[in-house]
C-alpha positions in Angstrom: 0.1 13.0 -36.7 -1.9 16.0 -35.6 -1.0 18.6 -34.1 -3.2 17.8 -31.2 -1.9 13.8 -30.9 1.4 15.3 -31.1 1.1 17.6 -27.8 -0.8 14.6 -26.1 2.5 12.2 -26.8 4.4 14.6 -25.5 2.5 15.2 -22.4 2.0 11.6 -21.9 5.7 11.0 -20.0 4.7 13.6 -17.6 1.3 12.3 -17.0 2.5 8.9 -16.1 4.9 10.4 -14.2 2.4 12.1 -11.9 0.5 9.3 -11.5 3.4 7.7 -10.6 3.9 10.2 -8.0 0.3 10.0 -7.0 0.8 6.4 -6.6 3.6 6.5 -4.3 2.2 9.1 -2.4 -0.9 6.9 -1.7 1.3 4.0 -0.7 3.5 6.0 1.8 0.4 7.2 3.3 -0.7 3.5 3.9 2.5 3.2 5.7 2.7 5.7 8.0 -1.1 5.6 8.8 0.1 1.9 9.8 2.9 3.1 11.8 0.7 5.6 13.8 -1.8 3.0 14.5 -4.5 5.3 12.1 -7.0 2.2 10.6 -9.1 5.0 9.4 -6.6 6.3 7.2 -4.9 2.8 6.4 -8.1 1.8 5.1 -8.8 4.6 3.6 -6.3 3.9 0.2 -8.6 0.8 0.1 -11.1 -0.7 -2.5 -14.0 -2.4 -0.2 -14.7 -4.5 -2.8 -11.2 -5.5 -2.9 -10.6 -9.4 -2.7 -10.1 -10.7 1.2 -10.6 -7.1 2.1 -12.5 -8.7 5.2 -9.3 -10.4 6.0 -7.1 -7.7 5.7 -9.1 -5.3 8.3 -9.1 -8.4 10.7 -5.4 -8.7 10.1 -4.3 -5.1 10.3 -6.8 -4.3 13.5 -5.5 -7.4 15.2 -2.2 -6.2 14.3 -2.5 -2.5 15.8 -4.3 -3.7 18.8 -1.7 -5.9 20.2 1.7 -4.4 18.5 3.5 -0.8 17.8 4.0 -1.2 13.8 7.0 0.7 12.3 6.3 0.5 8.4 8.6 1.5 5.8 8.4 0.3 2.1 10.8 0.6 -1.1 9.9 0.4 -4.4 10.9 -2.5 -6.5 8.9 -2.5 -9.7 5.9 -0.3 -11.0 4.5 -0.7 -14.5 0.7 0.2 -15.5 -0.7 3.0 -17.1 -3.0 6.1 -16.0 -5.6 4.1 -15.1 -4.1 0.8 -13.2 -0.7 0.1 -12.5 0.8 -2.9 -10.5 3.6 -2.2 -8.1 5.6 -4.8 -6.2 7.1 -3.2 -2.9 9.6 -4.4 -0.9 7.7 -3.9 2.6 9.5 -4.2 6.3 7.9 -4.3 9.4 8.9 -4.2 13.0 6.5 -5.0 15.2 7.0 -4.4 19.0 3.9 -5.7 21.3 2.7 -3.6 23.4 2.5 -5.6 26.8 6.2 -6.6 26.1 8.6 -3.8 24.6 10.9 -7.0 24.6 8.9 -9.1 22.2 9.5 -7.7 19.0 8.9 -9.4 15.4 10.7 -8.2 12.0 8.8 -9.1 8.9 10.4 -7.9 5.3 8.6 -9.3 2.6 7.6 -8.4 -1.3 4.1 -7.7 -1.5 2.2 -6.6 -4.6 0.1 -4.0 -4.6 -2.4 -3.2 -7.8 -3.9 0.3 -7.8 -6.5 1.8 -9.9 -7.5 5.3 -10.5 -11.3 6.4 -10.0 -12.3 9.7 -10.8 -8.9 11.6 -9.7 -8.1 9.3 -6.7 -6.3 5.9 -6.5 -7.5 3.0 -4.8 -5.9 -0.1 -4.1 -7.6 -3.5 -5.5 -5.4 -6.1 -4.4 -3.0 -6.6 -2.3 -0.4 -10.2 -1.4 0.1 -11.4 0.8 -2.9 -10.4 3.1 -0.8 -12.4 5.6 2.3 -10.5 6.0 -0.2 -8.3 8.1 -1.5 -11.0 10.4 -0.6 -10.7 14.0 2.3 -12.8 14.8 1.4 -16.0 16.5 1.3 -16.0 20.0 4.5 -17.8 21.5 
């Protein structure tokens, strides 16, 4: 091996590591911008040409017009490499509407998340269920 491939093998653990990092920093973000009602910045971490992308703004504006969102996730798998990685989060949200502090709706589901790294920033590409972002029906 060179002495060249060598340093890159060993620099390679700490590169995935920051992308790793990178990642999760990205998906926190998407989070809390959901939490603080921020679509801007929710929508930001997303790929417009993303599948049911259309869906998901309907979903998530529908979702922050009618309801307070608190958003936390945990991690639960992440494999992929410096380009794309696939992540499957285990996402809870407590939704408390806004004309009724009463009314509140507690959704904890796994969602997959697939990210993929454009110049220096990561995007997200897809994203399931769209659905667990859907305003709850109305009672």
């Amino acid at each position: 091996m060179s002495r060249r491939g060598l340093i890159l093998a060993l620099l390679a653990p700490a590169l995935r590591a920051d992308d790793s990092s990178d990642v999760w920093e990205l998906l926190t973000q998407v989070a809390e911008a959901l939490s603080e009602g921020n679509l801007d910045e929710f929508f930001a971490a997303f790929d417009r040409a993303m599948p049911d992308y259309q869906m998901l703004m309907a979903n998530v504006s529908g979702l922050v017009r009618e309801y307070e969102a608190g958003s936390t996730i945990e991690p639960l798998s992440e494999e992929g490499d410096g380009h794309t990685r696939m992540l499957e989060l285990d996402w809870f949200l407590e939704l408390v509407e806004q004309q009724d502090n009463t009314n509140i709706t507690r959704r904890r589901d796994r969602v997959r998340v697939r990210v993929v790294k454009t110049g220096k920033k990561w995007k997200i590409t897809s994203l399931q269920p769209i659905t667990f972002f859907a305003p709850p029906a109305a009672n």
